[in-house]
C-alpha positions in Angstrom: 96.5 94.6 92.2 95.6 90.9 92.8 95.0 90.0 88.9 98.1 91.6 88.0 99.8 89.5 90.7 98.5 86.4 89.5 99.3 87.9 86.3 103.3 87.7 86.5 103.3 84.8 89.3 101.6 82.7 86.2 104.5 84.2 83.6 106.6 82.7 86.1 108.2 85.3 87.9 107.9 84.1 91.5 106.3 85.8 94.9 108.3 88.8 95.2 109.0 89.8 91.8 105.3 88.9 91.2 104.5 91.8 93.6 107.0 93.9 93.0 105.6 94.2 88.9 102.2 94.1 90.1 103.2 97.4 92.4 105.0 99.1 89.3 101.7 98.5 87.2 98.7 99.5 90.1 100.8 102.3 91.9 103.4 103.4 88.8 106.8 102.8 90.6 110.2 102.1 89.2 110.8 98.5 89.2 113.8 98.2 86.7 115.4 94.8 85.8 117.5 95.0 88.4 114.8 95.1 91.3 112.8 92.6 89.3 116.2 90.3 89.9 116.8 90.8 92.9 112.8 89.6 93.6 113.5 86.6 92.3 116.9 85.9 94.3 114.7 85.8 97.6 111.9 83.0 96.3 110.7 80.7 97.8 111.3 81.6 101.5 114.9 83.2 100.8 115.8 79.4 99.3 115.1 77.4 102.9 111.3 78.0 103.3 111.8 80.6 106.0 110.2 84.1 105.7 107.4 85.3 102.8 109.0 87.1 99.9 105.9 88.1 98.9 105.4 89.7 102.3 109.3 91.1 101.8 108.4 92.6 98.5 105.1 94.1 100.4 107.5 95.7 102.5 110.0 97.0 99.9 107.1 98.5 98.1 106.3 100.3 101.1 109.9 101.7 101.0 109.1 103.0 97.4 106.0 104.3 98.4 105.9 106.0 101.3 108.0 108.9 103.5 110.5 106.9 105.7 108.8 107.6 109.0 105.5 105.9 108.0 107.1 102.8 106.9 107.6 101.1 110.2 104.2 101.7 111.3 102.8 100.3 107.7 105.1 97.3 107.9 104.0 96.3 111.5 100.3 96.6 109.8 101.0 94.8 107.3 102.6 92.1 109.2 100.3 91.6 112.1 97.6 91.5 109.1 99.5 88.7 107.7 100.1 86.7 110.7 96.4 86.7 111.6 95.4 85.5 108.3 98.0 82.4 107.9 99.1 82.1 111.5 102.7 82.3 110.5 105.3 84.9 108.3 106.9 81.2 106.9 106.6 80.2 104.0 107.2 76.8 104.7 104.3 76.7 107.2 102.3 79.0 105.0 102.4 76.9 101.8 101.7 73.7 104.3 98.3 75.5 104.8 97.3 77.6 101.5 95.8 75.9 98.4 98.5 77.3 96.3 100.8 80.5 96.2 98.5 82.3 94.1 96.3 82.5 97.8 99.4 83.7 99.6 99.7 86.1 96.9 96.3 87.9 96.4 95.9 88.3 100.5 99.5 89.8 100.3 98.8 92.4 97.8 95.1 93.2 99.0 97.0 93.8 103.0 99.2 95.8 101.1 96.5 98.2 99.2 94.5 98.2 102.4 97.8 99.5 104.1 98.5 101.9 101.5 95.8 103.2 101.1 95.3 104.9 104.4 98.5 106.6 104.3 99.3 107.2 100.0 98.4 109.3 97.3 99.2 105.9 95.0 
């Protein structure tokens, strides 16, 4: 899922529509226009450099995913995963310590396989 991340963050699609396309393509979910907008509308750090959008499209991926009940345990994963690795969920203090976005985004989406693929038939 990583090169197709990469893929659309170079077409310049931003962090969380960048995941949310890379999800459609690696785990064939709907990701209509409309979702792919709404990506966007969260980049970078909801505008103010607070929280990941890639990390909230991880999460809304999850949604699509899995049953309800295993989401909150998958998302706590996820995250805890994600604050190990960058010592932070900001993306202002993220991108202060990353060599680009395109870092941010690979770990993202491989934490987000790793997660999913413990509890999905993707």
């Amino acid at each position: 899922m990583g090169e197709r991340v990469l893929y659309y963050n170079q077409q310049g699609k931003g962090c969380a529509a960048s995941i949310l396309l890379a999800a459609r393509d690696y785990y064939g979910i709907a990701v209509d226009e409309k979702l792919e907008q709404a990506g966007k509308a969260v980049c970078p750090g909801f505008g103010v450099g607070c929280f990941c959008s890639a990390f909230v499209a991880c999460i809304m991926v999850m949604g699509l995913v899995l049953p309800e009940t295993e989401v909150p345990q998958a998302r706590l994963q996820f995250l805890m995963q994600m604050q190990e690795k960058w010592g932070s969920l900001n993306c202002g203090i993220i991108s202060a310590q990353a060599s680009d976005c395109n870092e941010v985004l690979v770990s993202a989406a491989e934490a987000l396989e790793a997660v999913l693929a413990d509890r999905c038939e993707c």
